[in-house]
Gaussian input, Z-matrix of N, CA and C with variables (Angstrom, degrees):
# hf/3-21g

backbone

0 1
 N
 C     1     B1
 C     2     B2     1     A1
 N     3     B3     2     A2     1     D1
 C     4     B4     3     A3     2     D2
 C     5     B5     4     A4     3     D3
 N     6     B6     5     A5     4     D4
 C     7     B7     6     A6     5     D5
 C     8     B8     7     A7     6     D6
 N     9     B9     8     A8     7     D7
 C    10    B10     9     A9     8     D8
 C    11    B11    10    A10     9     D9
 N    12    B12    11    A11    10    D10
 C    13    B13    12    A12    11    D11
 C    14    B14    13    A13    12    D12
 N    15    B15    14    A14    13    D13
 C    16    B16    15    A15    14    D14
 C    17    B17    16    A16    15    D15
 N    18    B18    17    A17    16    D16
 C    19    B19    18    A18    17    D17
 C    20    B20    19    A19    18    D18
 N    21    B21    20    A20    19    D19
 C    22    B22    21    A21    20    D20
 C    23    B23    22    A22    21    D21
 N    24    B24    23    A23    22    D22
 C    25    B25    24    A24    23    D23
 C    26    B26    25    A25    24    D24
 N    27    B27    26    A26    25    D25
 C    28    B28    27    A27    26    D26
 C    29    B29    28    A28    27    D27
 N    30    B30    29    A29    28    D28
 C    31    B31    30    A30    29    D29
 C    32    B32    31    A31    30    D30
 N    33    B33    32    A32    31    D31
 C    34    B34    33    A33    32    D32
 C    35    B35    34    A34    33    D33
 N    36    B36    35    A35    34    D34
 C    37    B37    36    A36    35    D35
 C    38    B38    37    A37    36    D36
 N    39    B39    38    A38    37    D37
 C    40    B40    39    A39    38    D38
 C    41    B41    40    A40    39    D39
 N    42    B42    41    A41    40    D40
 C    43    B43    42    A42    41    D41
 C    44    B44    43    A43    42    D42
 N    45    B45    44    A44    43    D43
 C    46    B46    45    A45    44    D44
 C    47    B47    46    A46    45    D45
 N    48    B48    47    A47    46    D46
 C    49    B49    48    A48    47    D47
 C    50    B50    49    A49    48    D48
 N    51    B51    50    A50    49    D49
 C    52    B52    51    A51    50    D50
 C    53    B53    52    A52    51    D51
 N    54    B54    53    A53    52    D52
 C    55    B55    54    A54    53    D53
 C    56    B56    55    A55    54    D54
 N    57    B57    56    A56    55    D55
 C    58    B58    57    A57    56    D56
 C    59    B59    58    A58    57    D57
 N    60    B60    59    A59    58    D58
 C    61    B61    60    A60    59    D59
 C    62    B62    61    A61    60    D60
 N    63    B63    62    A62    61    D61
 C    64    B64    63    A63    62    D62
 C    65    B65    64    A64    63    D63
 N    66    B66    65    A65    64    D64
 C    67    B67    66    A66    65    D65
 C    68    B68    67    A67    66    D66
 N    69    B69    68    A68    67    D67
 C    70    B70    69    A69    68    D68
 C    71    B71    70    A70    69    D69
 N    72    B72    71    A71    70    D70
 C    73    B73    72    A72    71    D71
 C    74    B74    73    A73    72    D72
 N    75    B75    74    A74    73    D73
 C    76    B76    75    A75    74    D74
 C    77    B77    76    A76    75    D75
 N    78    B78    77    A77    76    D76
 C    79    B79    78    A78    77    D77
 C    80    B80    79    A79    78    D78
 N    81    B81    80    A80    79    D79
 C    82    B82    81    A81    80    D80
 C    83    B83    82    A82    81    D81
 N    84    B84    83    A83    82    D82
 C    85    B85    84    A84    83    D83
 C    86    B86    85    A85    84    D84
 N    87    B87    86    A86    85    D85
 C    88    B88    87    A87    86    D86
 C    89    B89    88    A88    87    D87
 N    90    B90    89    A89    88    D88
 C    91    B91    90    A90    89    D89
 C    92    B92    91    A91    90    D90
 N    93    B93    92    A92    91    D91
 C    94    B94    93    A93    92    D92
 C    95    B95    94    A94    93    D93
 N    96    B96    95    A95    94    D94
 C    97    B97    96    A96    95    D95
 C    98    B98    97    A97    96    D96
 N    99    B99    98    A98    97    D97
 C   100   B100    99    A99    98    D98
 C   101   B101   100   A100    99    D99
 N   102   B102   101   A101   100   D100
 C   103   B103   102   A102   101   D101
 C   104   B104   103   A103   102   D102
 N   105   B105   104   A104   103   D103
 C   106   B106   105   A105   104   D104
 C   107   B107   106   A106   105   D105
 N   108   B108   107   A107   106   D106
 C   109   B109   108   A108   107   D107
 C   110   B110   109   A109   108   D108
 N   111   B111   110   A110   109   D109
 C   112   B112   111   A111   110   D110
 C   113   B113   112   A112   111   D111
 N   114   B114   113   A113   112   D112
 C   115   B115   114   A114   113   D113
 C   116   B116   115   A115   114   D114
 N   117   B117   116   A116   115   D115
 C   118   B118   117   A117   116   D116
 C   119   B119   118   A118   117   D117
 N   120   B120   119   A119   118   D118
 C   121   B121   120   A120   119   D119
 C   122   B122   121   A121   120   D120
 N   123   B123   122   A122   121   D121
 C   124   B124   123   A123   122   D122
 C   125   B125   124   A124   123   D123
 N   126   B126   125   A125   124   D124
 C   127   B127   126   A126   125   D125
 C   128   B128   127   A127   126   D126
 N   129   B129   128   A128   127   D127
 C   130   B130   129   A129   128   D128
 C   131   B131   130   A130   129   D129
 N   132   B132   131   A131   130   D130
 C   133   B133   132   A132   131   D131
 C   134   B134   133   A133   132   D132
 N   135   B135   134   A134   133   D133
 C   136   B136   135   A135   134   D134
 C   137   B137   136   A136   135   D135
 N   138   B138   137   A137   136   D136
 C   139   B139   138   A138   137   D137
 C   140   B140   139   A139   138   D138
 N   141   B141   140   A140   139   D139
 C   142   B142   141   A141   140   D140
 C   143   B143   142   A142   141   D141
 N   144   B144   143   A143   142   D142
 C   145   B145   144   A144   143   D143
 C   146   B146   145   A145   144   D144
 N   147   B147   146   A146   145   D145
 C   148   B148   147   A147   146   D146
 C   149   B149   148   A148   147   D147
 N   150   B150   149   A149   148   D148
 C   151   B151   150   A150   149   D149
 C   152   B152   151   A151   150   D150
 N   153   B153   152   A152   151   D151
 C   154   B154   153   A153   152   D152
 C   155   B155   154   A154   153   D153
 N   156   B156   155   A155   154   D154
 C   157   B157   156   A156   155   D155
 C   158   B158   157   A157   156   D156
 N   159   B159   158   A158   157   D157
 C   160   B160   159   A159   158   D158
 C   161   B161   160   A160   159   D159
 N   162   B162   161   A161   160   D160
 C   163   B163   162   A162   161   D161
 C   164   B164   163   A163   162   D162
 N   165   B165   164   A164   163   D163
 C   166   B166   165   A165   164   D164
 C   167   B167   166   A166   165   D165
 N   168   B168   167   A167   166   D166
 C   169   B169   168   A168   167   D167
 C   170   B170   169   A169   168   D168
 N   171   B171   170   A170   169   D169
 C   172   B172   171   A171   170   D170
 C   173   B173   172   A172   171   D171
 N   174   B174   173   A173   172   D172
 C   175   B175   174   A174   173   D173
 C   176   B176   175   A175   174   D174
 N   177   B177   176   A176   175   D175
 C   178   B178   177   A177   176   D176
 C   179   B179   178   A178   177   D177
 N   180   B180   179   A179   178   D178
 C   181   B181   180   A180   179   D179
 C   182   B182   181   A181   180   D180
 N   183   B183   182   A182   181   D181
 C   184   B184   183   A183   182   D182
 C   185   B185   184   A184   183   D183
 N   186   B186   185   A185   184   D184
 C   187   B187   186   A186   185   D185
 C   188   B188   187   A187   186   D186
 N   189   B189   188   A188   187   D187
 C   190   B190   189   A189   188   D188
 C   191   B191   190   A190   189   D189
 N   192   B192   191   A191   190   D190
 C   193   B193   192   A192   191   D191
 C   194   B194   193   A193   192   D192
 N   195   B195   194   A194   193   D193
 C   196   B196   195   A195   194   D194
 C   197   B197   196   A196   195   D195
 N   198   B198   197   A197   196   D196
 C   199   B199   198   A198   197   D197
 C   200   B200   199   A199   198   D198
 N   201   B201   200   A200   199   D199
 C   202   B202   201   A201   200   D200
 C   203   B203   202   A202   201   D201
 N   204   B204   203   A203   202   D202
 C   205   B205   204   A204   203   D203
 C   206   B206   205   A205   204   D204
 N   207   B207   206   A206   205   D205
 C   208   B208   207   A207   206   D206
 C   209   B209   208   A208   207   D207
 N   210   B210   209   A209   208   D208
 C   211   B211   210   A210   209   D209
 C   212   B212   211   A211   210   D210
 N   213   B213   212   A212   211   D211
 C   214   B214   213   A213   212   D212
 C   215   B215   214   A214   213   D213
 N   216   B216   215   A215   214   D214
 C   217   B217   216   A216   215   D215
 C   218   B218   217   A217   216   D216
 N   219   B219   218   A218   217   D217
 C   220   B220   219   A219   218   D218
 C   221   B221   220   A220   219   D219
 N   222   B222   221   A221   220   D220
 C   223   B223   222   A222   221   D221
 C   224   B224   223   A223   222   D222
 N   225   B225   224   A224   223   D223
 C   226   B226   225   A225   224   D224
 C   227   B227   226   A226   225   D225
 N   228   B228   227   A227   226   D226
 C   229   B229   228   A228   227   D227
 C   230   B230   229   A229   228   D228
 N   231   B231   230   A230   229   D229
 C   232   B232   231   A231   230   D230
 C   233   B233   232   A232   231   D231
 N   234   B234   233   A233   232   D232
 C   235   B235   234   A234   233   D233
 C   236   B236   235   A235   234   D234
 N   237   B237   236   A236   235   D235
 C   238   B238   237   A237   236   D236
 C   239   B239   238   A238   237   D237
 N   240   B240   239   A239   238   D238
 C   241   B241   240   A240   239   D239
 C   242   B242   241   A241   240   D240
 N   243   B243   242   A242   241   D241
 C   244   B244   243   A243   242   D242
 C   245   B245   244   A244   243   D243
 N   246   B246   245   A245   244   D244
 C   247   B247   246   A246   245   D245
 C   248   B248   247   A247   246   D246
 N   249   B249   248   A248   247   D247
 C   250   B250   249   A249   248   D248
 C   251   B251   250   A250   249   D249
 N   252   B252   251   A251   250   D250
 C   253   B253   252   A252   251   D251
 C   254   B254   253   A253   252   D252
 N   255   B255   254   A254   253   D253
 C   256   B256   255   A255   254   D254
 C   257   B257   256   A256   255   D255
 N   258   B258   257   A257   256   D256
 C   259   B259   258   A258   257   D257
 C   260   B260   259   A259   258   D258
 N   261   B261   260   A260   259   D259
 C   262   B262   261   A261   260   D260
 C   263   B263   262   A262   261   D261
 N   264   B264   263   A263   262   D262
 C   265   B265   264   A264   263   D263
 C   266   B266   265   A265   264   D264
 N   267   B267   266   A266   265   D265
 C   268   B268   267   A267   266   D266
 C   269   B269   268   A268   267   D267
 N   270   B270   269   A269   268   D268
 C   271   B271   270   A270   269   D269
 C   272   B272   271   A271   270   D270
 N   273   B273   272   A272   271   D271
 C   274   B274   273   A273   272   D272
 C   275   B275   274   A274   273   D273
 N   276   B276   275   A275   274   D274
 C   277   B277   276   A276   275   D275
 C   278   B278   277   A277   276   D276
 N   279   B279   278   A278   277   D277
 C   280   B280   279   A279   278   D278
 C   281   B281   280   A280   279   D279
 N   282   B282   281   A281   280   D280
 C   283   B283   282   A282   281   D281
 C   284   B284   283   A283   282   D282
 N   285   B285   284   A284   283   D283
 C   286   B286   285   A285   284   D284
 C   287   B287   286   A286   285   D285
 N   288   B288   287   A287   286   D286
 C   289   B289   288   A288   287   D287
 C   290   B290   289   A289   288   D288
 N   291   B291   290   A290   289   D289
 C   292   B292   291   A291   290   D290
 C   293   B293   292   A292   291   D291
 N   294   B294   293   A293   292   D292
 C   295   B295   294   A294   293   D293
 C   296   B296   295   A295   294   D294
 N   297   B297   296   A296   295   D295
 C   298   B298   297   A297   296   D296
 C   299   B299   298   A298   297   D297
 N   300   B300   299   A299   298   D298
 C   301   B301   300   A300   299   D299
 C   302   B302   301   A301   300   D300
 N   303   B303   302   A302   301   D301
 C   304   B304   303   A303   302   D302
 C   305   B305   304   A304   303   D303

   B1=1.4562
   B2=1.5324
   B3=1.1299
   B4=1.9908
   B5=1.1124
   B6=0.9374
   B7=1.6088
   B8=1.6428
   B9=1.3143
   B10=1.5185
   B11=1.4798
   B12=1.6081
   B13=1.4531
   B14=1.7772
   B15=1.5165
   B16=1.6376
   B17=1.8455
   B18=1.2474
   B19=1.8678
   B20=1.4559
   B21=1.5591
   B22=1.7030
   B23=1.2730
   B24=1.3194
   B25=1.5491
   B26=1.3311
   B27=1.0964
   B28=1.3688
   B29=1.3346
   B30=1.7535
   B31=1.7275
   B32=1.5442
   B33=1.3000
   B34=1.4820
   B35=2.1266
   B36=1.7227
   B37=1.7689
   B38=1.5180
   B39=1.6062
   B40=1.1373
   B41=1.6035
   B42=1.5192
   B43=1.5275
   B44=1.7763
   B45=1.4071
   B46=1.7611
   B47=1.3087
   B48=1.8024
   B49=1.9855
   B50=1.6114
   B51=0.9944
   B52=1.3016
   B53=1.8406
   B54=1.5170
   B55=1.7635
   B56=0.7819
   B57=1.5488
   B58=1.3544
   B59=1.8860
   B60=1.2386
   B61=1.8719
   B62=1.5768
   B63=1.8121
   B64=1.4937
   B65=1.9130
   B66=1.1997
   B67=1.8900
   B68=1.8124
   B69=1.2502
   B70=1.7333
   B71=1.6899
   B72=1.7584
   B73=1.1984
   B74=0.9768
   B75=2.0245
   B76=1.6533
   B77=1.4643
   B78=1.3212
   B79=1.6932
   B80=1.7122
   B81=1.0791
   B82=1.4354
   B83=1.9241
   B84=1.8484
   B85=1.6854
   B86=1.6776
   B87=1.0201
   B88=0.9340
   B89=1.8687
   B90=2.0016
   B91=1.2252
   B92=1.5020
   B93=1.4613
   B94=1.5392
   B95=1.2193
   B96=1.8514
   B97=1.1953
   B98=1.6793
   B99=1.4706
   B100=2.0150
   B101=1.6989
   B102=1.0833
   B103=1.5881
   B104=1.2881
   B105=1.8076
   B106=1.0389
   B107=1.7820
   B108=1.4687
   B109=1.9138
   B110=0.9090
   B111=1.5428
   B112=1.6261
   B113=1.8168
   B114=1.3343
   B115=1.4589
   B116=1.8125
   B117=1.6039
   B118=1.9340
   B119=1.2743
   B120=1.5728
   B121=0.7935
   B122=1.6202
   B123=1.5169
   B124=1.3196
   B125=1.5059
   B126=1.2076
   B127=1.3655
   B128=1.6588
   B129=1.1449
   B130=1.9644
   B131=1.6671
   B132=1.2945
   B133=1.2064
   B134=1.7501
   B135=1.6650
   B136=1.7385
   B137=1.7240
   B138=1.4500
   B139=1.1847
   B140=1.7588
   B141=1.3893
   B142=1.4547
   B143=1.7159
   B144=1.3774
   B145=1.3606
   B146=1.7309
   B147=1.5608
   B148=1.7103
   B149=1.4268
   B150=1.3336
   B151=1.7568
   B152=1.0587
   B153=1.3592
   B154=1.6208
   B155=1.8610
   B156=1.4633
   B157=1.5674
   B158=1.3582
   B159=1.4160
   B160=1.6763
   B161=1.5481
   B162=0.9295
   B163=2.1359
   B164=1.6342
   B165=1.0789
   B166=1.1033
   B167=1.5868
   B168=1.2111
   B169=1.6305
   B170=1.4200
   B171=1.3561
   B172=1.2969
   B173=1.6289
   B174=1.2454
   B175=1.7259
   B176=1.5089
   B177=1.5122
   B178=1.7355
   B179=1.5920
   B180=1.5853
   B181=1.2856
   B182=1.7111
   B183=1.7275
   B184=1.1727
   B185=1.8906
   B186=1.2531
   B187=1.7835
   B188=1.7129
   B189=1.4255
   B190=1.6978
   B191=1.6562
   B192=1.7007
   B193=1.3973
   B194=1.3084
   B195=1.4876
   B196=1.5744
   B197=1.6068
   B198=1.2855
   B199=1.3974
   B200=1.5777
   B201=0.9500
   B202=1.9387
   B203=1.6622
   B204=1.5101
   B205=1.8360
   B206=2.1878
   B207=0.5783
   B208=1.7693
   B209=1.3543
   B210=1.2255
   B211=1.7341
   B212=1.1937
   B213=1.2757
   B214=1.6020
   B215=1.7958
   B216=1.6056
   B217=1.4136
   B218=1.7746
   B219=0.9379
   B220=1.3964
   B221=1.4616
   B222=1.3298
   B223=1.2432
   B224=1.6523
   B225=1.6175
   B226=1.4514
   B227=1.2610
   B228=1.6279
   B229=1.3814
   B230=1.3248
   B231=1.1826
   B232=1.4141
   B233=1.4123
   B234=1.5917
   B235=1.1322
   B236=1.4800
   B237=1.9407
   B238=2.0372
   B239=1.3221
   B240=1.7132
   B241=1.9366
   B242=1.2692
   B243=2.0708
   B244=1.1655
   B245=2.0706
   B246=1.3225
   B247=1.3276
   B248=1.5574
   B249=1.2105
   B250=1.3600
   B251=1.7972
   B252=1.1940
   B253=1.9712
   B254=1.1582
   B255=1.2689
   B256=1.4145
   B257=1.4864
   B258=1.7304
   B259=1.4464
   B260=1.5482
   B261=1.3695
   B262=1.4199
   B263=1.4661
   B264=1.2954
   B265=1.9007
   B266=1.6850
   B267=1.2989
   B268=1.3749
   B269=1.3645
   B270=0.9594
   B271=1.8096
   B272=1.4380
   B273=1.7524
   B274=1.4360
   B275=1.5314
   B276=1.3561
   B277=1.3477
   B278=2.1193
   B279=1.1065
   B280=1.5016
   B281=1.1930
   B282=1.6922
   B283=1.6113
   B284=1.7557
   B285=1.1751
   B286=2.0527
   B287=0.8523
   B288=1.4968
   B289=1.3005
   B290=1.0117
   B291=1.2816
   B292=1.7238
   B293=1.7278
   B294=1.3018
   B295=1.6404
   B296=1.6653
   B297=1.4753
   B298=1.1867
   B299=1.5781
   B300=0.9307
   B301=1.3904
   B302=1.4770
   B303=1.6775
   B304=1.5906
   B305=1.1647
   A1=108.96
   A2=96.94
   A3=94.81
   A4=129.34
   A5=146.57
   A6=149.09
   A7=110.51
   A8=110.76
   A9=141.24
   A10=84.44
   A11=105.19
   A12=107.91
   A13=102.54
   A14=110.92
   A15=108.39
   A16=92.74
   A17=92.89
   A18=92.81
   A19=126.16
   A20=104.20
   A21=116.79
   A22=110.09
   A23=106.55
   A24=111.14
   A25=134.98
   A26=113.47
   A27=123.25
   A28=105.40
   A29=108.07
   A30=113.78
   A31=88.17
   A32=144.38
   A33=123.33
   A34=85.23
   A35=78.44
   A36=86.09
   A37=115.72
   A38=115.60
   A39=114.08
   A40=143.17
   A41=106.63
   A42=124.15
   A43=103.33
   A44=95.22
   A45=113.51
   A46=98.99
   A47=97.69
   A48=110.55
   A49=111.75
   A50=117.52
   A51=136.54
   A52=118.61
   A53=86.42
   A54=114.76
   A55=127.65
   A56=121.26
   A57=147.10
   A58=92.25
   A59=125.32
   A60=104.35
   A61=93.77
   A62=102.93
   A63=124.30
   A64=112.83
   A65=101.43
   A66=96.83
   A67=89.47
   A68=114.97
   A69=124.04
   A70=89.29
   A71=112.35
   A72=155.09
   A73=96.02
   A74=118.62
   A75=129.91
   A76=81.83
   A77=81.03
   A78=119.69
   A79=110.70
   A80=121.13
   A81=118.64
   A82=107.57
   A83=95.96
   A84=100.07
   A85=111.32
   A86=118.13
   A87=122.19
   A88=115.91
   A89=115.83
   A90=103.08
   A91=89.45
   A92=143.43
   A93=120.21
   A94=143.40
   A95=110.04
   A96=118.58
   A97=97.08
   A98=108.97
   A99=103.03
   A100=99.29
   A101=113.19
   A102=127.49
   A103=124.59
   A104=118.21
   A105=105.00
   A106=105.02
   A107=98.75
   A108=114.72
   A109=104.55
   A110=134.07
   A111=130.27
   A112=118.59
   A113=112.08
   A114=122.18
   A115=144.20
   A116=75.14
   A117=89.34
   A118=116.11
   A119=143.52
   A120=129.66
   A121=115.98
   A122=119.30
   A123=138.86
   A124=110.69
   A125=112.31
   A126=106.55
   A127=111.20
   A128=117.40
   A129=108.08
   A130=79.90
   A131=142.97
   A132=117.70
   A133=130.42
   A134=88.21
   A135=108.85
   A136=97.97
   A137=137.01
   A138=93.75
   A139=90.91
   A140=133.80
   A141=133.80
   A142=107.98
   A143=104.92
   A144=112.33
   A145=129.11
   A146=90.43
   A147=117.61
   A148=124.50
   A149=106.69
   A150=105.82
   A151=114.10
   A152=145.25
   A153=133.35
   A154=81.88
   A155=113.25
   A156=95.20
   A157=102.45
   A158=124.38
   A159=114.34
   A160=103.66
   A161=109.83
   A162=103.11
   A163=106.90
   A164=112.59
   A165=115.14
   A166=126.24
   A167=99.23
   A168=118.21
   A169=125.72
   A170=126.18
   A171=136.49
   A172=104.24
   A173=118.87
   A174=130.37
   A175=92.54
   A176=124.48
   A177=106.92
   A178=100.55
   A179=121.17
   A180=145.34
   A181=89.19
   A182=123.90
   A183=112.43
   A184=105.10
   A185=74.48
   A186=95.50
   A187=126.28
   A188=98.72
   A189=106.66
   A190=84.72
   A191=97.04
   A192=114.13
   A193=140.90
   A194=99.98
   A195=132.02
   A196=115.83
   A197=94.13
   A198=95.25
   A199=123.29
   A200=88.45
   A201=106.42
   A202=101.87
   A203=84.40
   A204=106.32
   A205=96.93
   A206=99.47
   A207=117.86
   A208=92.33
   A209=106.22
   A210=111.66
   A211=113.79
   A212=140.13
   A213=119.87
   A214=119.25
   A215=108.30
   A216=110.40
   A217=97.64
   A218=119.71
   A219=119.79
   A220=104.81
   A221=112.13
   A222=131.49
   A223=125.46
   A224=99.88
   A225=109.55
   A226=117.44
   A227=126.09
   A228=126.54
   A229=93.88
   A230=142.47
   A231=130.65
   A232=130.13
   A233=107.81
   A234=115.35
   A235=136.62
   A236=92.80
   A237=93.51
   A238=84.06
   A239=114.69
   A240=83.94
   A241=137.25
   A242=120.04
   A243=123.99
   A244=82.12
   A245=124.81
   A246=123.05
   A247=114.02
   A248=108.54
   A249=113.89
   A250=109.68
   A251=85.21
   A252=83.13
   A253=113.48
   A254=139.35
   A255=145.39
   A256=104.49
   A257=89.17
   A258=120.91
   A259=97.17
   A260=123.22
   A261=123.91
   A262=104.64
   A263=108.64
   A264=110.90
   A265=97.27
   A266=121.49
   A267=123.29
   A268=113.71
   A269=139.22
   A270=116.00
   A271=157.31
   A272=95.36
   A273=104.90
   A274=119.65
   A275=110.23
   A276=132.43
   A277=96.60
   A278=100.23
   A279=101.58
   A280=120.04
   A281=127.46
   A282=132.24
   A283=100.95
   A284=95.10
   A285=89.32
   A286=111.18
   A287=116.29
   A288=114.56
   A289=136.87
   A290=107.04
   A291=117.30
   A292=122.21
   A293=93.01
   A294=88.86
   A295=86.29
   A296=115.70
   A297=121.30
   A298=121.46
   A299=134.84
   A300=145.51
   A301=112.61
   A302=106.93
   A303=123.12
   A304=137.42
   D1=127.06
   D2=176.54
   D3=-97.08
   D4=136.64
   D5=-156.63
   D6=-86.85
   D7=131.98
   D8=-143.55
   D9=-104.85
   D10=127.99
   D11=-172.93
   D12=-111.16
   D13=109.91
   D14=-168.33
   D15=-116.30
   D16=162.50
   D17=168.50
   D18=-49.65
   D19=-28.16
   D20=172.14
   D21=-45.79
   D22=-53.70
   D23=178.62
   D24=-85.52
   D25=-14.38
   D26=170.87
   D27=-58.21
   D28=-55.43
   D29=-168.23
   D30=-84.60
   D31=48.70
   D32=165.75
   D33=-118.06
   D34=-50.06
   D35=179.57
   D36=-44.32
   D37=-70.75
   D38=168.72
   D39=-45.72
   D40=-26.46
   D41=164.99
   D42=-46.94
   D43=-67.79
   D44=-168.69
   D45=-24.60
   D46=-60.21
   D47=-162.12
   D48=-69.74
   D49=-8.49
   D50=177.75
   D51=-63.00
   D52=-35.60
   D53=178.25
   D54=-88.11
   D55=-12.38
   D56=-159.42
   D57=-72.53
   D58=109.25
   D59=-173.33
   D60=-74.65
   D61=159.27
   D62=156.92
   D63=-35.69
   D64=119.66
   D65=159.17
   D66=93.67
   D67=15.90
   D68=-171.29
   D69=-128.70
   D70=166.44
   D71=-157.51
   D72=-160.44
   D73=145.12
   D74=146.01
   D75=-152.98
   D76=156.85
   D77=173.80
   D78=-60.51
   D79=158.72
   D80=167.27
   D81=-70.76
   D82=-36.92
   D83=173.30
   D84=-59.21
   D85=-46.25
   D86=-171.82
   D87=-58.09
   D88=-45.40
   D89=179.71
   D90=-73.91
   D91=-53.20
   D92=174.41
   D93=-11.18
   D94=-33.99
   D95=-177.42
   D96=-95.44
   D97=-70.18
   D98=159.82
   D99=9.19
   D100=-93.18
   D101=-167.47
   D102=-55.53
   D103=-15.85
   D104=167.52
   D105=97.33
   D106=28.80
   D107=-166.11
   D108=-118.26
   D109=-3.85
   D110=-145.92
   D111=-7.12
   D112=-72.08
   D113=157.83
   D114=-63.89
   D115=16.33
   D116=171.89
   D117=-95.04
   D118=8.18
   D119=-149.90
   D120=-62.99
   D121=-37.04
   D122=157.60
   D123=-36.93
   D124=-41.80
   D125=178.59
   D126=-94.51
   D127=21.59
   D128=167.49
   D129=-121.30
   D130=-19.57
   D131=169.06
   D132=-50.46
   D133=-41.27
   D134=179.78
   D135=-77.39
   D136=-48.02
   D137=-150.36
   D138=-79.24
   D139=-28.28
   D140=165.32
   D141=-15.05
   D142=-60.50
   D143=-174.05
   D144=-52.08
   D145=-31.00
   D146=164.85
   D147=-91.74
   D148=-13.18
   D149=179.31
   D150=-43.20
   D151=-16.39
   D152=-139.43
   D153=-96.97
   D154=-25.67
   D155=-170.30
   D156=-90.98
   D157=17.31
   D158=171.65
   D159=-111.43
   D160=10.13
   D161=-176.27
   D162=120.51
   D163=-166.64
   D164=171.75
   D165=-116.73
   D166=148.83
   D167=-165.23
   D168=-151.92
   D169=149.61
   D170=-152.54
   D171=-86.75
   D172=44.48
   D173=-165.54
   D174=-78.14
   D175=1.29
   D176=-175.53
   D177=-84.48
   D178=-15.04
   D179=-138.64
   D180=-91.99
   D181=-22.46
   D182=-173.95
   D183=-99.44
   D184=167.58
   D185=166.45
   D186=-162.48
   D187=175.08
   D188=179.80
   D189=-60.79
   D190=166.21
   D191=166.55
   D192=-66.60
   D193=6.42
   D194=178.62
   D195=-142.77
   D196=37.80
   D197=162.17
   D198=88.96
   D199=-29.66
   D200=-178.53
   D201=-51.53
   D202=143.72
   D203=-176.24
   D204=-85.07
   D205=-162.72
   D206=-168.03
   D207=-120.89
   D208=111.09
   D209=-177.09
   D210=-72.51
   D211=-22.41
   D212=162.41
   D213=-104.34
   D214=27.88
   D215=-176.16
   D216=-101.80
   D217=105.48
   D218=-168.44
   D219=-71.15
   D220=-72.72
   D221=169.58
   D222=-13.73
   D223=-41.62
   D224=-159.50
   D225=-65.80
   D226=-18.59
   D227=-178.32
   D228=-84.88
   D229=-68.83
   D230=173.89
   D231=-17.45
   D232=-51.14
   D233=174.14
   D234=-85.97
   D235=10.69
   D236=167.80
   D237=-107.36
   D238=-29.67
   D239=-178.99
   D240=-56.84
   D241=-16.82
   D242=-157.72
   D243=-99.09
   D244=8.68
   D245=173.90
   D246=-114.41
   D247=-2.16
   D248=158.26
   D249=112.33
   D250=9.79
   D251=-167.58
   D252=-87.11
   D253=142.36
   D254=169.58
   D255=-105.98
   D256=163.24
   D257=-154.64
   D258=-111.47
   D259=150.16
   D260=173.09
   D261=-97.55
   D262=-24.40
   D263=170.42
   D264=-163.78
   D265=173.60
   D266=-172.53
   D267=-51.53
   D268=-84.31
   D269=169.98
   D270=-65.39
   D271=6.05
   D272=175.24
   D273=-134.57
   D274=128.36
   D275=-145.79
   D276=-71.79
   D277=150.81
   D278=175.75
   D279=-68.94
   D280=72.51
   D281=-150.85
   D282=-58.30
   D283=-14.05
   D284=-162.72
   D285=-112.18
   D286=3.45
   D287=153.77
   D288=-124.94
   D289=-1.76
   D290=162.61
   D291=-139.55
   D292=48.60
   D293=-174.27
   D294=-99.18
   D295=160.43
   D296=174.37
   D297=-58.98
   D298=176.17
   D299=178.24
   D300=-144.47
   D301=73.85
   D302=169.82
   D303=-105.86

């Protein structure tokens, strides 16, 4: 069964990333679990991908579960470096040392 994407969830998804603090990383699994999705992680990737039409939000703050940047978010490495985050090599974020703790 696949999970039904309503405004409820969008603003539950987006709330999560909202929490995410400055100079922090989480997984898409990780806001999945936040919400109570364990196996959605695919689905906070998509509504991430649409946030720009709900306001603004700290979606540069996520990643794959290994660190990986969002392959068509250009911006997003720029924008953990100007928050302080380091990289273990050009596209994957230093998970162990700066992934959130939620």
């Amino acid at each position: 069964m696949s999970a039904v994407i309503t405004e409820d969830l969008i603003y539950e998804i987006l709330s999560a990333v909202e929490e995410i603090p400055e100079g922090r990383v989480a997984s898409y699994g990780q806001i999945a679990r936040l919400i109570g999705r364990d196996k959605n992680s695919r689905l906070v990737g998509k509504v991430l991908s649409m946030s720009e039409y709900y306001g603004k939000y700290p979606c540069h703050r996520v990643v794959n579960h290994a660190g990986r940047l969002a392959p068509h978010f250009r911006e997003q490495k720029n924008l953990l470096l100007m928050e302080g985050v380091l990289f273990k090599n050009d596209s994957h974020v230093d998970m162990k040392n700066f992934q959130w703790d939620c």
